[in-house]
C-alpha positions as CSV (number, residue, x, y, z in Angstrom):
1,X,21.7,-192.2,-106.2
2,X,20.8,-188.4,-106.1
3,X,18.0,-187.3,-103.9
4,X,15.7,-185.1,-106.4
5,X,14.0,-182.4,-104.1
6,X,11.3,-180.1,-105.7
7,X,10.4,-176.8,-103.7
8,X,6.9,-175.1,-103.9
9,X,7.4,-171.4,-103.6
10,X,4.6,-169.8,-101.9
11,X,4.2,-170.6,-98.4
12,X,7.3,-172.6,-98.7
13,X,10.1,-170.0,-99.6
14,X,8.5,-166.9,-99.4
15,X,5.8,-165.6,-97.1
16,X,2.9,-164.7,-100.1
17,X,0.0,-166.3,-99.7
18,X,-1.7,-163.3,-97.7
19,X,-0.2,-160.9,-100.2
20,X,-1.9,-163.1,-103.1
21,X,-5.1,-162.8,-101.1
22,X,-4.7,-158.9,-100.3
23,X,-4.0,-158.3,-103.9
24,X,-7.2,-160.4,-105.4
25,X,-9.6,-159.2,-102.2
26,X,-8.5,-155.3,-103.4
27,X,-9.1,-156.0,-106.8
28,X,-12.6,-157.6,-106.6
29,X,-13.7,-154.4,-104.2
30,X,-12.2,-152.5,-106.5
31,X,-14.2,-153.3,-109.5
32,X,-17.4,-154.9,-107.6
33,X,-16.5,-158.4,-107.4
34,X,-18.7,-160.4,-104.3
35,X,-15.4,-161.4,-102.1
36,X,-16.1,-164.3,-99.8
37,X,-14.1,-165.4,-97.0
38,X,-13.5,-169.1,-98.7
39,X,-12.1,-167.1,-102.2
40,X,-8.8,-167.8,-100.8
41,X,-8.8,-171.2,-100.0
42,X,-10.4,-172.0,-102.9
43,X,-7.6,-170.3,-105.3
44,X,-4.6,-171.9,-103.5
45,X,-2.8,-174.1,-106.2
46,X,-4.5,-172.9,-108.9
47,X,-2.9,-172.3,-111.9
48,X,-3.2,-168.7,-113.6
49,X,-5.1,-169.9,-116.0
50,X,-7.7,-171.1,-113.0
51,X,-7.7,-168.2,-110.6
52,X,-8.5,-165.8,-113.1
53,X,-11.1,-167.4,-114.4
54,X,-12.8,-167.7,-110.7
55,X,-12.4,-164.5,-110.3
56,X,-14.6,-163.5,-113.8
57,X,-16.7,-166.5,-113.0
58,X,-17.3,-167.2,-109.3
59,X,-16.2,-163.2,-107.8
60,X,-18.0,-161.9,-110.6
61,X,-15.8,-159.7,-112.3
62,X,-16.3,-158.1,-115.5
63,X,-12.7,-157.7,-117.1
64,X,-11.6,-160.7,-119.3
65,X,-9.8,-163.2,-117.0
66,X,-6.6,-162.1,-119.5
67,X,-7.1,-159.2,-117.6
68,X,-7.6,-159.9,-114.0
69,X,-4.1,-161.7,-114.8
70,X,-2.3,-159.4,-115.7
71,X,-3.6,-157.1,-113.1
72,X,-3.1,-158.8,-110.0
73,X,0.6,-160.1,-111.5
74,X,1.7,-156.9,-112.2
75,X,0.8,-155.3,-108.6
76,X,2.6,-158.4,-107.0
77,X,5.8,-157.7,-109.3
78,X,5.4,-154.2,-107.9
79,X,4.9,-155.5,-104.0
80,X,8.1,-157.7,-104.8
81,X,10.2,-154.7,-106.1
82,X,12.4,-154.2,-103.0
83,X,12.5,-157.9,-102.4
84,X,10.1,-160.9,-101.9
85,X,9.2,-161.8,-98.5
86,X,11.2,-164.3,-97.7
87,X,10.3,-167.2,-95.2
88,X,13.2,-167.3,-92.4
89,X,16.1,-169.2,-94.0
90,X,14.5,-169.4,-97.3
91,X,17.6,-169.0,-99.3
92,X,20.1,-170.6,-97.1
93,X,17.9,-173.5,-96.9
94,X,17.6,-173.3,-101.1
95,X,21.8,-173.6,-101.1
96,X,21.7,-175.9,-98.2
97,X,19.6,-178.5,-100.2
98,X,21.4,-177.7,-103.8
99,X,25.1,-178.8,-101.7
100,X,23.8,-182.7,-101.5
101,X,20.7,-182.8,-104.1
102,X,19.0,-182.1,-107.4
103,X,16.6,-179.4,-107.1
104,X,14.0,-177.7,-108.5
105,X,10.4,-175.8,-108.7
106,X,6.9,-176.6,-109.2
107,X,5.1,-173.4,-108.6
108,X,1.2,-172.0,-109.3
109,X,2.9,-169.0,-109.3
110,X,2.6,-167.1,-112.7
111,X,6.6,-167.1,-114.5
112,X,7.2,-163.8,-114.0
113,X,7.0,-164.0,-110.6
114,X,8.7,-167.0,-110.1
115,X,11.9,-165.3,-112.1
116,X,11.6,-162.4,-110.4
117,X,12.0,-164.4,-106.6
118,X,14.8,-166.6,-107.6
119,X,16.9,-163.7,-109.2
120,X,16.4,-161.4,-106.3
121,X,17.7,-164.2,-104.2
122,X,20.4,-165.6,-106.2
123,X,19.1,-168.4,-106.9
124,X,17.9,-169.3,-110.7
125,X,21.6,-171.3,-111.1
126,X,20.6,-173.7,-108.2
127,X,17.6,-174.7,-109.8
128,X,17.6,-177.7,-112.4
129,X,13.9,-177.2,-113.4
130,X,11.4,-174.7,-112.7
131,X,7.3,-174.8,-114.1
132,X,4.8,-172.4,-113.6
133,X,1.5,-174.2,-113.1
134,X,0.3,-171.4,-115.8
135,X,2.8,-174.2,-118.5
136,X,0.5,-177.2,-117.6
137,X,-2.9,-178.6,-118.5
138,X,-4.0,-178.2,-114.6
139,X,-3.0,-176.3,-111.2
140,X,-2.7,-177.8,-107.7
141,X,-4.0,-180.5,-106.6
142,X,-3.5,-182.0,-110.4
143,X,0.1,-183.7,-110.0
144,X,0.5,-181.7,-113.2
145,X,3.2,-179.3,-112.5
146,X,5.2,-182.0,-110.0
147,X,5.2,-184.3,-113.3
148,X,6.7,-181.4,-115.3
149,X,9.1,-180.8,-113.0
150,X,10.3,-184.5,-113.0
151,X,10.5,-184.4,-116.9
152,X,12.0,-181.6,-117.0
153,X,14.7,-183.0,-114.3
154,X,14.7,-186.2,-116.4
155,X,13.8,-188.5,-113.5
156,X,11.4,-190.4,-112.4
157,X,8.8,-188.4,-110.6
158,X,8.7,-191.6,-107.9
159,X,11.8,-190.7,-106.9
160,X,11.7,-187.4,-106.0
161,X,10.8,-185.5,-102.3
162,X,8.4,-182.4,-102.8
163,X,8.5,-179.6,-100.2
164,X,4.7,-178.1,-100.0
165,X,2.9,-176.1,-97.3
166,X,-0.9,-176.5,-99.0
167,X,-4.1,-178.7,-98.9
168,X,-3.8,-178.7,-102.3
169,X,0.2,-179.0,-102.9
170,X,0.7,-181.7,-100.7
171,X,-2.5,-183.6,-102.5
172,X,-0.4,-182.5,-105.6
173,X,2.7,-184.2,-105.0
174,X,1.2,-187.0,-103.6
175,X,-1.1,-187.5,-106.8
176,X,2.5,-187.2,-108.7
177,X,3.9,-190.2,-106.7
178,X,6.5,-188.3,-104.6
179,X,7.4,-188.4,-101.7
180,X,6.5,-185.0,-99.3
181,X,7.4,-183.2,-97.0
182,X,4.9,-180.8,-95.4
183,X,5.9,-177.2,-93.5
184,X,2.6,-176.0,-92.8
185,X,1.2,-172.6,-91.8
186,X,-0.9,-172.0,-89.2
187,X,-2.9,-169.2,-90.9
188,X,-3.7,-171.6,-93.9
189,X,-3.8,-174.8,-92.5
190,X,-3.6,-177.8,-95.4
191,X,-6.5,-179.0,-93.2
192,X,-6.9,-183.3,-93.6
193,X,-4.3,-183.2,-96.5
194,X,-1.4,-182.9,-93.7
195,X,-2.1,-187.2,-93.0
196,X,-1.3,-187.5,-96.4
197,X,2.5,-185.9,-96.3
198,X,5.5,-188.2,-95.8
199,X,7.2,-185.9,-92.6
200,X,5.9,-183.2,-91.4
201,X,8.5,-180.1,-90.1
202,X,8.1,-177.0,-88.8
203,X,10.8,-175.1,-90.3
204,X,12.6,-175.1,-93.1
205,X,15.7,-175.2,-90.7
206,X,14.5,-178.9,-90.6
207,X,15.6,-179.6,-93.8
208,X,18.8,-181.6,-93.8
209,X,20.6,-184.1,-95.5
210,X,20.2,-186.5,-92.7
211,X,16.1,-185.8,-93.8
212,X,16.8,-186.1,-97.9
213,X,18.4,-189.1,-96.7
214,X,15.8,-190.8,-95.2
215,X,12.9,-189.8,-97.1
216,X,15.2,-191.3,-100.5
């Protein structure tokens, strides 16, 4: 049988979950939003659709959350313009997993960005299945986008092994019925949701095909 792995991005494969919270903390100083030191945890996994709404609703911004979107999307296509930041090993781990497996993406990123980071890395022909979160009902820690990606793949979403660094992506995959494998960070710990992942690694170095193997 073969092993069905599905990457998060952010966090996972590129480092970008300080630039998401740069780019939103700018933007509510910038047009008198009330920034709070939990915004960032709260929007992690959210879907666009989500974010931007909590940005109107909870940070108190007055431009339409169509707006705010398109905003804090087009300054990260910007930041990403010379390249995303990759994690260490990002892509070789990518190819790595694509040699043995099935792969593919369930991301809260918006689409844009998520095409954007897989071309600059050579990497959209690897992929069987990507989803935005922003293409489903509900973002992170719904199982929403996980489920897509398992349709999308054709397989059962039982079967597969997510790769997620978040509270809310790990509760996400787990919700979906996969299995998971956690690589957390230490500047956004996933917090009690880390008892809830299948292996925990700290690299993405760690991920094998001795580790697909045992996890399938």
């Amino acid at each position: 049988m073969t092993v069905v792995v599905i990457f998060d991005m952010d966090g996972v494969l590129i480092d970008s979950e300080h630039v998401w919270d740069g780019v939103r903390e700018r933007l509510a100083h910038a047009r008198g939003g009330a920034w709070h030191p939990g915004a960032q945890r709260d929007m992690m996994g959210m879907s666009s659709v989500e974010w931007s709404r909590y940005m109107h609703d909870r940070i108190g911004l007055s431009e339409s959350p169509e707006e705010i979107n398109r905003l804090v999307v087009d300054e990260m296509l910007q930041l990403y313009a010379d390249g995303p930041p990759w994690i260490e090993g990002a892509p070789e781990a990518v190819r790595r997993t694509a040699e043995t497996c099935r792969i593919g993406l369930a991301s809260s990123s918006n689409r844009e960005l998520i095409d954007a980071v897989l071309a600059a890395g050579g990497l959209t022909e690897l992929f069987g299945a990507t989803v935005s979160s922003e293409e489903v009902p509900r973002g992170k820690p719904s199982p929403d986008v996980y489920l897509e990606a398992a349709r999308r793949l054709g397989v059962d979403p039982t079967t597969c092994i997510a790769v997620e660094d978040s509270h809310n992506g790990i509760r996400a995959a787990k919700a979906a019925g996969m299995a998971c494998v956690a690589i957390p960070d230490e500047r956004f710990p996933p917090g009690d949701a880390l008892a809830e992942a299948d292996i925990v690694v700290g690299s993405l170095a760690e991920l094998t095909p001795e580790l697909w193997a045992r996890l399938s």
